[in-house]
N, C-alpha and C positions, 0 to 999 in steps of 0.2 A: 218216542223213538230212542231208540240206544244209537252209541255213538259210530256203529257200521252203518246203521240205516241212516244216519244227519250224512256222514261222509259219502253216498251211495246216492244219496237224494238230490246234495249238493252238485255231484259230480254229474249226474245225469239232466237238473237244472240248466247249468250252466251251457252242457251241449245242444240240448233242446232248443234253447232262446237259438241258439246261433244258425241252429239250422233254420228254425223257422224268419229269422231277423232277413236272411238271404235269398229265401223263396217265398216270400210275401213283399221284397224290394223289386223283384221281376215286373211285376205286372208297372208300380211306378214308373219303371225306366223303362218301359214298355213304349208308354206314351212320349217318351225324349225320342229315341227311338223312331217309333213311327215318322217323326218329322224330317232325324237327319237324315235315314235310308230309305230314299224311294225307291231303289232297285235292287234287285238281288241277283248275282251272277249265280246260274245251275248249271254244271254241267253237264253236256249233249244239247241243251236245250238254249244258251244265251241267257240274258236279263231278265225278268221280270216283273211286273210292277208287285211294289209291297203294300198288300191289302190286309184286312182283318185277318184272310184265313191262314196269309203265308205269316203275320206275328203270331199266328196261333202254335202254327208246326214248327217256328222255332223257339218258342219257349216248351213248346214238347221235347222240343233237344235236351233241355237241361231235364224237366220232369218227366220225362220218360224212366233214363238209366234213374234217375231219382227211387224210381219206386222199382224197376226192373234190378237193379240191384240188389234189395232187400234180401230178396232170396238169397243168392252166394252168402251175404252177409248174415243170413241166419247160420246158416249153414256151418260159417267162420266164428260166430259165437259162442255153439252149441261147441265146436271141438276146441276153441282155442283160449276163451273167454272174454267177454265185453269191453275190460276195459281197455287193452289194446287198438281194439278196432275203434273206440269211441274217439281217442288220440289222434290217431290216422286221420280219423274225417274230418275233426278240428284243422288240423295242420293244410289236406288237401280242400277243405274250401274255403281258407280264407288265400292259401297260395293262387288259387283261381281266379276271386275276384282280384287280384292282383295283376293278372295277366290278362284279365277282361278291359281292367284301365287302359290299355293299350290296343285293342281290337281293331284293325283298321275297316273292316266291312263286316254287315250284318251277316256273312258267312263265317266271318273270324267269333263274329258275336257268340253266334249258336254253337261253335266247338267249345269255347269257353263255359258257356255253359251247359256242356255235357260233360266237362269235367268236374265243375261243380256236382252235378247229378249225380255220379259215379263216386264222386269222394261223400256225400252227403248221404249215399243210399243205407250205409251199414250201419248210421245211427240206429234208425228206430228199432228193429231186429235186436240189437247190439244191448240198444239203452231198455228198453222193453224186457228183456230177458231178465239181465242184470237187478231189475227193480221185483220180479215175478220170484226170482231163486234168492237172491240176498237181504232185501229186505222183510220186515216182519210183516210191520205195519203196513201192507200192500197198499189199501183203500188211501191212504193220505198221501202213501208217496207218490201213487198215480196222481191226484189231484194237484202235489204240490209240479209234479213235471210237466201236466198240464199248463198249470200257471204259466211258468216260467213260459214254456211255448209260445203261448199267447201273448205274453210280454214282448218275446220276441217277433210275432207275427205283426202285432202292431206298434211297436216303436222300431222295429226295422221300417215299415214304409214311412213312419210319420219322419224318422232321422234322414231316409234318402227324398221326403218332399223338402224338410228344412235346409239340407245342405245344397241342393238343387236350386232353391231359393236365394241363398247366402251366396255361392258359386258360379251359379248362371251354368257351368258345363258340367255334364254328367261323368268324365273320366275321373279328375279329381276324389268325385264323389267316393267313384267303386272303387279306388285304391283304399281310402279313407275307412269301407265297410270294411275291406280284408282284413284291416289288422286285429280286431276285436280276437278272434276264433284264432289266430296264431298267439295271442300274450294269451288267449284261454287256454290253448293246450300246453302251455310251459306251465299255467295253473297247477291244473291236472294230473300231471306227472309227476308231481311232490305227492298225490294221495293215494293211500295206504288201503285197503277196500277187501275183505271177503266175501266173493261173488255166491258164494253159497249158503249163505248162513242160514234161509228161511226154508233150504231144502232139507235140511235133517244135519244131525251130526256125524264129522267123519267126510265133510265134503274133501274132491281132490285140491289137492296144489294148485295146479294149472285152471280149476276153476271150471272145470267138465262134472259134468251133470252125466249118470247112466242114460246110455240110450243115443249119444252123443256121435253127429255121423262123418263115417273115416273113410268111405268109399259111396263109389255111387251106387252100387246093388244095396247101401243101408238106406243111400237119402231116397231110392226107388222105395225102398219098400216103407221106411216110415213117413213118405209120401202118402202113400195108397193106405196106411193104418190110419194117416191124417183124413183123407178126401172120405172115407170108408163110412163113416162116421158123420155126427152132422157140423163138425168141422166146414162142412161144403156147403151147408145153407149159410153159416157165418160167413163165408167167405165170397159170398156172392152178396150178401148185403152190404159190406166194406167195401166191395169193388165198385157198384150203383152208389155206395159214399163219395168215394175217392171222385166217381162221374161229375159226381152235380159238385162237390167242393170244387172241384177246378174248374167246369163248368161257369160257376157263380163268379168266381174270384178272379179269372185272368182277366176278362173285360171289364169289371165291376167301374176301374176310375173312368175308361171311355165311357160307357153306359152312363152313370153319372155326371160328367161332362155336357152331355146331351139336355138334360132338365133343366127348364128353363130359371129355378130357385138357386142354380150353383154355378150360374155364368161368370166367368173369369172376372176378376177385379183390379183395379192396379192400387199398389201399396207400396209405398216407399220406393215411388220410378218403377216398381217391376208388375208382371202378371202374376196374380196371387189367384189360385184353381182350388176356390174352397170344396172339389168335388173328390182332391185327392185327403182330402183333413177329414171330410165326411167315410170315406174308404176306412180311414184310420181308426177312427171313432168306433166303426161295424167292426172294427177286427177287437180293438180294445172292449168290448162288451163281451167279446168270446171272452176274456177271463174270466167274468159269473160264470158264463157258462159253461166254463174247462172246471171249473173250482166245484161247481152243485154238481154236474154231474160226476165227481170223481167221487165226495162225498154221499152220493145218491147210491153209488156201486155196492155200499156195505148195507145199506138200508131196505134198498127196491130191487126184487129180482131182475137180474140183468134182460131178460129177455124181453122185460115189458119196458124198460127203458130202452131199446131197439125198437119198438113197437111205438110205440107215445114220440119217440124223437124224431124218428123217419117220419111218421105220418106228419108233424108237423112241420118239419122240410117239404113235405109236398104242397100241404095247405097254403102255406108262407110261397110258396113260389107261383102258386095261383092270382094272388089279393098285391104280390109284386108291386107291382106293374101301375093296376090301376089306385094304389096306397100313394104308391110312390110320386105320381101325376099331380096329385091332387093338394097339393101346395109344398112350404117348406115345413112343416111342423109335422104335417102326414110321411112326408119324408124321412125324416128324422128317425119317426117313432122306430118306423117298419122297421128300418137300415139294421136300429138296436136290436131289436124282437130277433129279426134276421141273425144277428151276432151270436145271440147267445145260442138259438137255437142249431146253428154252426156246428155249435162248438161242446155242448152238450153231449153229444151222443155218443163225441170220441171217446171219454173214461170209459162207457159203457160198452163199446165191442173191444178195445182193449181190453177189458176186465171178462169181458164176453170171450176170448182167446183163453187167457186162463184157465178159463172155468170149464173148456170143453178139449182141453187137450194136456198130455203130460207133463212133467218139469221136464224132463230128460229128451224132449224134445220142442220145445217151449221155443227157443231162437228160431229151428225151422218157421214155427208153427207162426211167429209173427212175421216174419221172411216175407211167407205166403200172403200173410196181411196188409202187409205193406207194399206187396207185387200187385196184390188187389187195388190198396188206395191209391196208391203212390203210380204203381207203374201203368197198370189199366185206366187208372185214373185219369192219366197223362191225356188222354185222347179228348180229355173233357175239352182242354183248351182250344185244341181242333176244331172239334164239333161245336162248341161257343163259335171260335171265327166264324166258319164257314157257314153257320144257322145267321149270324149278325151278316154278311157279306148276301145271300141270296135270299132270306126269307125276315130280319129282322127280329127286334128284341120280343115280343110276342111266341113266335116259333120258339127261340131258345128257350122262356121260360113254362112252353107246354111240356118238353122234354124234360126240362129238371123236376117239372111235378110228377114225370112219371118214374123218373129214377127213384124220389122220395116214397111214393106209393108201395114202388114195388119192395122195396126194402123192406117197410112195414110190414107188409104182405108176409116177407122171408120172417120177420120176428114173430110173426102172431103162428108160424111153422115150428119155430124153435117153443112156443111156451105152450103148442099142443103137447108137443112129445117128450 
Protein backbone atom coordinates (compact mmCIF):
# COMPACT_ATOMS: atom_id res chain seq x y z
CA UNK A 1 0.00 0.00 0.00
CA UNK A 2 1.21 3.51 -0.65
CA UNK A 3 0.92 6.05 1.83
CA UNK A 4 -2.88 7.46 0.42
CA UNK A 5 -4.12 3.90 0.77
CA UNK A 6 -2.21 3.41 4.78
CA UNK A 7 -3.91 6.92 5.37
CA UNK A 8 -7.43 5.83 3.76
CA UNK A 9 -7.35 2.37 5.46
CA UNK A 10 -6.49 3.78 8.69
CA UNK A 11 -9.18 6.40 8.61
CA UNK A 12 -11.94 4.09 7.46
CA UNK A 13 -10.49 1.55 10.32
CA UNK A 14 -10.88 3.58 12.87
CA UNK A 15 -14.75 4.48 11.84
CA UNK A 16 -15.61 1.15 11.20
CA UNK A 17 -14.63 -0.21 14.88
CA UNK A 18 -16.79 2.61 16.28
CA UNK A 19 -19.59 2.08 14.48
CA UNK A 20 -19.68 -1.42 14.94
CA UNK A 21 -18.21 -1.17 18.90
CA UNK A 22 -22.06 0.77 19.44
CA UNK A 23 -24.32 -1.61 17.47
CA UNK A 24 -22.98 -4.77 18.82
CA UNK A 25 -23.28 -2.90 22.70
CA UNK A 26 -27.21 -2.84 21.94
CA UNK A 27 -28.23 -6.16 22.29
CA UNK A 28 -25.83 -6.19 25.81
CA UNK A 29 -27.72 -3.43 27.25
CA UNK A 30 -30.58 -4.92 26.03
CA UNK A 31 -30.63 -7.52 28.55
CA UNK A 32 -30.04 -4.33 31.61
CA UNK A 33 -32.80 -3.06 29.97
CA UNK A 34 -35.15 -5.72 29.81
CA UNK A 35 -34.98 -5.66 33.75
CA UNK A 36 -35.27 -1.95 34.65
CA UNK A 37 -38.26 -1.13 31.98
CA UNK A 38 -41.15 -3.26 32.48
CA UNK A 39 -43.48 -0.76 30.96
CA UNK A 40 -43.50 1.33 28.02
CA UNK A 41 -45.74 4.43 27.79
CA UNK A 42 -47.37 4.49 23.76
CA UNK A 43 -49.36 7.06 22.83
CA UNK A 44 -53.35 6.79 22.19
CA UNK A 45 -52.79 3.43 23.71
CA UNK A 46 -51.41 3.73 27.67
CA UNK A 47 -48.52 1.32 29.12
CA UNK A 48 -47.51 -1.67 27.97
CA UNK A 49 -45.81 -4.63 29.24
CA UNK A 50 -42.06 -4.84 27.88
CA UNK A 51 -41.86 -8.28 26.10
CA UNK A 52 -39.39 -9.74 23.55
CA UNK A 53 -41.10 -8.21 20.79
CA UNK A 54 -41.57 -4.52 22.13
CA UNK A 55 -37.09 -4.85 22.84
CA UNK A 56 -37.30 -5.88 19.43
CA UNK A 57 -39.10 -2.72 17.85
CA UNK A 58 -37.05 -0.56 19.94
CA UNK A 59 -33.82 -1.48 18.98
CA UNK A 60 -35.26 -1.27 15.29
CA UNK A 61 -35.43 2.49 16.52
CA UNK A 62 -31.86 2.77 16.32
CA UNK A 63 -31.18 0.03 13.31
CA UNK A 64 -33.71 0.91 11.21
CA UNK A 65 -32.49 4.80 10.32
CA UNK A 66 -29.11 2.83 10.71
CA UNK A 67 -29.50 1.30 7.50
CA UNK A 68 -32.47 3.56 6.07
CA UNK A 69 -29.96 6.22 5.98
CA UNK A 70 -27.39 4.79 3.93
CA UNK A 71 -29.15 5.72 1.05
CA UNK A 72 -29.18 9.78 1.44
CA UNK A 73 -25.67 9.03 2.68
CA UNK A 74 -24.66 7.50 -0.48
CA UNK A 75 -26.14 9.86 -2.15
CA UNK A 76 -24.00 12.68 0.00
CA UNK A 77 -20.81 10.74 -0.74
CA UNK A 78 -21.07 10.37 -4.40
CA UNK A 79 -21.66 14.47 -4.66
CA UNK A 80 -19.80 15.78 -1.75
CA UNK A 81 -17.12 13.14 -0.72
CA UNK A 82 -16.59 10.54 2.22
CA UNK A 83 -14.50 11.90 4.25
CA UNK A 84 -16.78 14.59 5.69
CA UNK A 85 -19.55 12.56 6.09
CA UNK A 86 -17.28 9.89 8.00
CA UNK A 87 -16.40 12.98 10.70
CA UNK A 88 -20.12 13.72 11.00
CA UNK A 89 -20.96 10.27 12.08
CA UNK A 90 -18.04 10.03 14.52
CA UNK A 91 -18.97 13.24 16.23
CA UNK A 92 -22.98 12.38 15.98
CA UNK A 93 -22.70 8.90 17.60
CA UNK A 94 -20.57 9.08 20.27
CA UNK A 95 -22.78 12.73 21.11
CA UNK A 96 -25.73 10.09 21.27
CA UNK A 97 -24.50 7.74 23.49
CA UNK A 98 -23.88 10.46 25.66
CA UNK A 99 -27.36 11.63 25.87
CA UNK A 100 -28.53 7.84 26.15
CA UNK A 101 -26.56 8.01 29.59
CA UNK A 102 -29.35 10.06 30.82
CA UNK A 103 -32.55 8.43 29.12
CA UNK A 104 -35.22 8.48 31.77
CA UNK A 105 -37.70 5.79 29.93
CA UNK A 106 -37.41 3.14 27.61
CA UNK A 107 -39.28 5.78 25.16
CA UNK A 108 -36.28 8.19 25.75
CA UNK A 109 -34.09 5.06 25.27
CA UNK A 110 -35.29 4.40 21.60
CA UNK A 111 -35.07 8.12 20.51
CA UNK A 112 -31.63 8.06 21.53
CA UNK A 113 -31.06 5.43 19.61
CA UNK A 114 -32.49 6.64 16.50
CA UNK A 115 -30.08 9.22 16.68
CA UNK A 116 -27.45 7.10 16.89
CA UNK A 117 -28.85 5.27 13.79
CA UNK A 118 -29.09 8.26 11.77
CA UNK A 119 -25.57 9.69 12.70
CA UNK A 120 -24.11 6.10 12.10
CA UNK A 121 -26.03 5.36 8.66
CA UNK A 122 -23.55 7.43 6.34
CA UNK A 123 -20.60 5.36 7.40
CA UNK A 124 -20.89 2.51 5.33
CA UNK A 125 -21.97 4.32 2.01
CA UNK A 126 -19.43 6.97 2.95
CA UNK A 127 -16.45 4.56 4.07
CA UNK A 128 -17.20 1.92 1.35
CA UNK A 129 -16.96 4.28 -1.58
CA UNK A 130 -14.01 5.97 -0.16
CA UNK A 131 -11.92 2.49 -0.09
CA UNK A 132 -13.64 1.40 -3.94
CA UNK A 133 -12.36 5.14 -5.54
CA UNK A 134 -9.05 5.87 -3.48
CA UNK A 135 -7.53 3.06 -2.59
CA UNK A 136 -5.45 0.83 -4.98
CA UNK A 137 -5.13 -2.17 -3.13
CA UNK A 138 -9.02 -2.63 -2.89
CA UNK A 139 -8.89 -6.57 -1.85
CA UNK A 140 -6.61 -5.72 1.57
CA UNK A 141 -8.15 -2.59 2.32
CA UNK A 142 -11.53 -4.28 2.34
CA UNK A 143 -10.17 -7.04 4.55
CA UNK A 144 -8.16 -4.86 6.78
CA UNK A 145 -11.86 -2.64 7.39
CA UNK A 146 -13.34 -5.54 7.88
CA UNK A 147 -11.05 -6.45 10.80
CA UNK A 148 -11.12 -3.39 12.49
CA UNK A 149 -15.12 -3.81 12.26
CA UNK A 150 -15.06 -6.87 13.94
CA UNK A 151 -12.83 -5.76 16.55
CA UNK A 152 -15.16 -3.34 17.20
CA UNK A 153 -18.17 -5.70 17.06
CA UNK A 154 -16.69 -7.66 19.55
CA UNK A 155 -14.78 -5.75 22.08
CA UNK A 156 -17.60 -3.26 21.96
CA UNK A 157 -19.98 -5.95 23.69
CA UNK A 158 -17.17 -7.57 25.64
CA UNK A 159 -16.10 -3.70 27.19
CA UNK A 160 -19.97 -2.95 27.83
CA UNK A 161 -20.19 -6.79 29.79
CA UNK A 162 -16.81 -5.74 31.71
CA UNK A 163 -17.80 -2.23 32.67
CA UNK A 164 -21.35 -3.56 33.62
CA UNK A 165 -19.56 -5.86 35.67
CA UNK A 166 -17.11 -3.34 37.30
CA UNK A 167 -20.12 -0.64 37.61
CA UNK A 168 -23.06 -2.64 38.46
CA UNK A 169 -25.25 0.54 36.41
CA UNK A 170 -25.56 0.70 32.83
CA UNK A 171 -25.62 4.69 32.57
CA UNK A 172 -22.20 5.26 33.59
CA UNK A 173 -21.24 2.74 31.23
CA UNK A 174 -22.87 4.47 27.90
CA UNK A 175 -21.34 7.70 28.77
CA UNK A 176 -17.96 5.87 29.12
CA UNK A 177 -18.73 4.24 25.30
CA UNK A 178 -19.33 7.81 23.83
CA UNK A 179 -16.30 9.20 24.30
CA UNK A 180 -14.05 6.71 22.02
CA UNK A 181 -15.76 8.04 18.51
CA UNK A 182 -15.67 11.85 19.77
CA UNK A 183 -11.44 11.84 20.54
CA UNK A 184 -11.64 9.61 17.12
CA UNK A 185 -13.02 12.30 15.11
CA UNK A 186 -10.67 15.06 16.45
CA UNK A 187 -8.31 12.03 15.16
CA UNK A 188 -9.47 12.10 11.92
CA UNK A 189 -9.56 15.68 10.96
CA UNK A 190 -5.69 16.01 11.06
CA UNK A 191 -5.75 13.36 7.96
CA UNK A 192 -4.92 14.50 4.68
CA UNK A 193 -6.57 11.72 2.01
CA UNK A 194 -7.17 11.66 -1.96
CA UNK A 195 -10.59 10.17 -2.37
CA UNK A 196 -9.93 9.45 -5.84
CA UNK A 197 -6.75 8.00 -6.47
CA UNK A 198 -7.85 4.47 -7.69
CA UNK A 199 -10.27 6.15 -10.07
CA UNK A 200 -7.93 7.37 -12.62
CA UNK A 201 -5.87 10.52 -12.85
CA UNK A 202 -7.25 13.89 -12.85
CA UNK A 203 -9.68 13.18 -9.99
CA UNK A 204 -11.81 16.46 -8.76
CA UNK A 205 -10.92 18.49 -5.66
CA UNK A 206 -14.11 18.02 -3.98
CA UNK A 207 -13.55 14.28 -4.48
CA UNK A 208 -16.73 13.67 -6.91
CA UNK A 209 -16.45 10.82 -9.13
CA UNK A 210 -18.45 11.52 -12.93
CA UNK A 211 -21.84 10.38 -12.67
CA UNK A 212 -22.08 11.89 -9.17
CA UNK A 213 -25.96 12.88 -8.32
CA UNK A 214 -27.13 16.67 -7.94
CA UNK A 215 -30.80 16.34 -8.24
CA UNK A 216 -33.31 13.75 -8.04
CA UNK A 217 -34.31 13.10 -11.91
CA UNK A 218 -30.22 11.98 -11.76
CA UNK A 219 -30.62 9.74 -8.29
CA UNK A 220 -34.25 8.49 -10.29
CA UNK A 221 -32.45 7.60 -13.09
CA UNK A 222 -29.12 6.19 -11.99
CA UNK A 223 -31.55 4.30 -9.71
CA UNK A 224 -33.28 2.53 -12.28
CA UNK A 225 -29.54 2.08 -14.43
CA UNK A 226 -28.66 0.50 -10.81
CA UNK A 227 -31.96 -1.93 -10.28
CA UNK A 228 -31.80 -2.45 -14.36
CA UNK A 229 -29.17 -4.61 -14.11
CA UNK A 230 -28.29 -7.51 -11.83
CA UNK A 231 -27.45 -5.01 -9.27
CA UNK A 232 -31.09 -6.23 -8.12
CA UNK A 233 -30.29 -9.94 -7.59
CA UNK A 234 -27.18 -8.34 -5.35
CA UNK A 235 -29.41 -6.44 -3.63
CA UNK A 236 -31.95 -8.80 -2.58
CA UNK A 237 -29.26 -11.13 -1.28
CA UNK A 238 -27.76 -8.28 1.18
CA UNK A 239 -31.19 -7.59 2.20
CA UNK A 240 -31.94 -11.65 3.40
CA UNK A 241 -28.24 -10.87 5.01
CA UNK A 242 -28.86 -7.90 6.68
CA UNK A 243 -32.54 -10.30 7.82
CA UNK A 244 -30.79 -13.19 9.46
CA UNK A 245 -27.65 -10.98 10.77
CA UNK A 246 -29.96 -9.02 12.94
CA UNK A 247 -32.23 -11.83 13.13
CA UNK A 248 -29.30 -13.87 14.87
CA UNK A 249 -27.72 -11.27 16.83
CA UNK A 250 -30.28 -9.11 18.78
CA UNK A 251 -31.37 -12.04 20.98
CA UNK A 252 -28.33 -14.02 20.69
CA UNK A 253 -27.19 -13.13 24.74
CA UNK A 254 -30.97 -13.88 25.91
CA UNK A 255 -30.93 -17.15 23.78
CA UNK A 256 -27.78 -18.12 25.34
CA UNK A 257 -28.90 -17.13 28.83
CA UNK A 258 -31.35 -19.90 28.33
CA UNK A 259 -28.68 -23.14 28.07
CA UNK A 260 -28.41 -24.84 30.74
CA UNK A 261 -23.91 -24.79 30.23
CA UNK A 262 -23.95 -20.79 30.78
CA UNK A 263 -26.08 -20.36 33.90
CA UNK A 264 -25.14 -17.19 35.73
CA UNK A 265 -22.32 -17.53 38.33
CA UNK A 266 -21.27 -15.41 41.15
CA UNK A 267 -17.60 -14.01 41.22
CA UNK A 268 -16.23 -11.68 43.25
CA UNK A 269 -19.98 -10.94 45.30
CA UNK A 270 -21.43 -10.26 41.73
CA UNK A 271 -23.52 -12.21 38.94
CA UNK A 272 -21.06 -13.20 36.40
CA UNK A 273 -23.37 -14.25 32.76
CA UNK A 274 -20.82 -16.21 31.06
CA UNK A 275 -23.45 -16.32 28.19
CA UNK A 276 -22.75 -12.61 27.36
CA UNK A 277 -18.39 -13.49 27.09
CA UNK A 278 -19.71 -16.54 25.00
CA UNK A 279 -21.69 -13.75 22.63
CA UNK A 280 -18.29 -12.12 22.60
CA UNK A 281 -16.28 -14.82 21.74
CA UNK A 282 -19.03 -15.66 18.26
CA UNK A 283 -18.51 -12.04 17.43
CA UNK A 284 -14.41 -12.09 18.02
CA UNK A 285 -14.27 -15.24 15.47
CA UNK A 286 -16.03 -13.08 12.91
CA UNK A 287 -12.50 -11.56 12.57
CA UNK A 288 -11.15 -15.02 10.60
CA UNK A 289 -13.88 -14.58 9.15
CA UNK A 290 -13.95 -10.70 8.02
CA UNK A 291 -10.06 -11.11 7.29
CA UNK A 292 -10.29 -14.82 4.76
CA UNK A 293 -13.05 -13.62 3.23
CA UNK A 294 -11.76 -10.19 2.34
CA UNK A 295 -8.61 -11.99 1.13
CA UNK A 296 -10.78 -14.57 -0.65
CA UNK A 297 -12.32 -11.56 -2.83
CA UNK A 298 -9.04 -11.37 -5.00
CA UNK A 299 -8.71 -15.20 -5.29
CA UNK A 300 -12.44 -16.69 -5.65
CA UNK A 301 -14.97 -15.30 -7.82
CA UNK A 302 -17.13 -13.27 -5.84
CA UNK A 303 -20.28 -14.92 -6.95
CA UNK A 304 -19.45 -18.39 -5.53
CA UNK A 305 -18.39 -16.90 -2.31
CA UNK A 306 -22.28 -15.60 -2.13
CA UNK A 307 -23.10 -18.98 -2.96
CA UNK A 308 -20.76 -21.20 -0.40
CA UNK A 309 -21.35 -18.37 2.47
CA UNK A 310 -25.14 -17.98 2.24
CA UNK A 311 -25.68 -21.66 2.00
CA UNK A 312 -23.78 -22.14 4.85
CA UNK A 313 -25.78 -19.51 6.90
CA UNK A 314 -28.45 -21.61 6.26
CA UNK A 315 -26.94 -25.11 7.11
CA UNK A 316 -25.46 -23.57 10.30
CA UNK A 317 -28.83 -22.24 11.44
CA UNK A 318 -30.56 -25.59 10.90
CA UNK A 319 -27.79 -28.02 13.36
CA UNK A 320 -28.16 -24.40 15.74
CA UNK A 321 -30.24 -25.49 17.88
CA UNK A 322 -29.74 -29.01 18.37
CA UNK A 323 -25.34 -28.37 18.38
CA UNK A 324 -26.06 -26.05 20.67
CA UNK A 325 -28.15 -28.29 23.42
CA UNK A 326 -26.08 -30.71 23.51
CA UNK A 327 -23.43 -29.92 26.14
CA UNK A 328 -20.75 -27.01 26.68
CA UNK A 329 -18.05 -27.89 24.37
CA UNK A 330 -20.79 -28.58 21.38
CA UNK A 331 -21.77 -25.23 22.22
CA UNK A 332 -18.73 -23.62 22.05
CA UNK A 333 -17.76 -25.09 18.76
CA UNK A 334 -20.99 -24.16 16.67
CA UNK A 335 -21.00 -20.37 18.53
CA UNK A 336 -17.28 -20.10 16.65
CA UNK A 337 -18.24 -22.04 13.24
CA UNK A 338 -21.36 -19.49 13.54
CA UNK A 339 -18.81 -16.41 13.85
CA UNK A 340 -16.87 -16.82 11.22
CA UNK A 341 -19.42 -17.90 8.90
CA UNK A 342 -21.17 -14.33 9.95
CA UNK A 343 -18.88 -12.61 9.00
CA UNK A 344 -17.27 -14.15 5.87
CA UNK A 345 -19.56 -13.25 3.38
CA UNK A 346 -19.52 -9.47 4.05
CA UNK A 347 -16.00 -8.69 1.98
CA UNK A 348 -17.77 -10.65 -0.56
CA UNK A 349 -20.99 -8.83 -1.50
CA UNK A 350 -19.05 -5.69 -0.65
CA UNK A 351 -16.58 -6.63 -3.30
CA UNK A 352 -19.83 -8.03 -5.03
CA UNK A 353 -21.08 -4.14 -5.17
CA UNK A 354 -17.97 -3.25 -6.92
CA UNK A 355 -17.83 -5.54 -9.19
CA UNK A 356 -21.34 -4.93 -10.72
CA UNK A 357 -21.83 -1.27 -10.67
CA UNK A 358 -19.80 2.03 -11.67
CA UNK A 359 -17.26 4.15 -9.68
CA UNK A 360 -19.21 7.27 -10.54
CA UNK A 361 -21.96 5.96 -8.91
CA UNK A 362 -20.48 3.57 -6.28
CA UNK A 363 -21.77 5.68 -2.95
CA UNK A 364 -25.35 5.32 -4.33
CA UNK A 365 -24.72 1.92 -5.27
CA UNK A 366 -23.71 0.93 -1.48
CA UNK A 367 -26.34 3.43 -0.05
CA UNK A 368 -28.63 0.76 -1.57
CA UNK A 369 -26.60 -2.02 0.20
CA UNK A 370 -26.76 -0.83 3.20
CA UNK A 371 -30.71 0.26 3.08
CA UNK A 372 -30.69 -3.53 2.11
CA UNK A 373 -28.57 -4.79 5.26
CA UNK A 374 -28.87 -2.25 7.51
CA UNK A 375 -32.23 -0.72 6.92
CA UNK A 376 -34.47 -3.83 5.76
CA UNK A 377 -32.38 -5.64 7.89
CA UNK A 378 -33.75 -3.74 10.91
CA UNK A 379 -36.92 -5.83 10.95
CA UNK A 380 -34.73 -8.96 11.69
CA UNK A 381 -34.81 -7.79 15.19
CA UNK A 382 -38.67 -7.61 15.13
CA UNK A 383 -39.25 -10.62 13.70
CA UNK A 384 -36.57 -12.49 16.17
CA UNK A 385 -38.82 -10.86 19.07
CA UNK A 386 -41.85 -11.50 18.03
CA UNK A 387 -40.93 -15.58 16.57
CA UNK A 388 -39.23 -15.89 20.40
CA UNK A 389 -42.50 -14.15 22.14
CA UNK A 390 -45.38 -16.49 20.23
CA UNK A 391 -43.65 -19.52 18.54
CA UNK A 392 -40.08 -19.76 20.30
CA UNK A 393 -36.26 -20.37 19.40
CA UNK A 394 -37.08 -23.32 16.83
CA UNK A 395 -39.57 -21.09 14.73
CA UNK A 396 -36.84 -18.28 14.64
CA UNK A 397 -34.24 -20.48 13.58
CA UNK A 398 -36.40 -22.18 10.57
CA UNK A 399 -36.67 -18.60 9.24
CA UNK A 400 -33.13 -17.71 9.27
CA UNK A 401 -32.30 -21.01 7.28
CA UNK A 402 -34.54 -19.74 4.84
CA UNK A 403 -33.27 -16.31 4.47
CA UNK A 404 -29.63 -18.18 4.14
CA UNK A 405 -30.97 -20.57 1.38
CA UNK A 406 -32.59 -18.13 -0.37
CA UNK A 407 -29.66 -15.95 -0.73
CA UNK A 408 -27.58 -18.74 -2.05
CA UNK A 409 -30.22 -19.44 -4.39
CA UNK A 410 -29.70 -15.29 -5.63
CA UNK A 411 -25.67 -16.33 -5.86
CA UNK A 412 -25.98 -19.42 -7.87
CA UNK A 413 -28.42 -16.50 -10.30
CA UNK A 414 -25.52 -14.22 -10.44
CA UNK A 415 -22.70 -17.04 -11.44
CA UNK A 416 -25.29 -18.44 -14.10
CA UNK A 417 -25.28 -15.07 -16.04
Amino acid sequence: MNGNDRRITGLVMLAHAMVHTYELSLPILLTVWAVEFTQLSVPLVGSVAVTSFVLGVVLTAGYAPFGIGALPGGVLADAYGSRPLILASLVGMGGSFLVLAVAPSLATVALCLFAWGVAASVYHPAGLALISKGVRERGSAFAYHGIAGNLGIALGPLSTALLLFVLGDWRPVVALLGVPALVGALAAARLDVDETAAVGDGGEADARASGSVTSLSALLADSRALFSGLFAVVFLAVMLSGLYYRGFLTFLPQLLDGFGALEPVQFAGRDLAPSRYVYVGLLMAGVFGQYAGGKLTDRVPVEWGLVVGYGSLGVLAVVFLPIATAGLLPLLAVCAVMGVALFVVQPFYQATVAEYTPAGTRGLSYGFTYLGVFGVGALGGAVAGGLLTVAGPGALFAVLAGFGLVAAALGLVLVRR
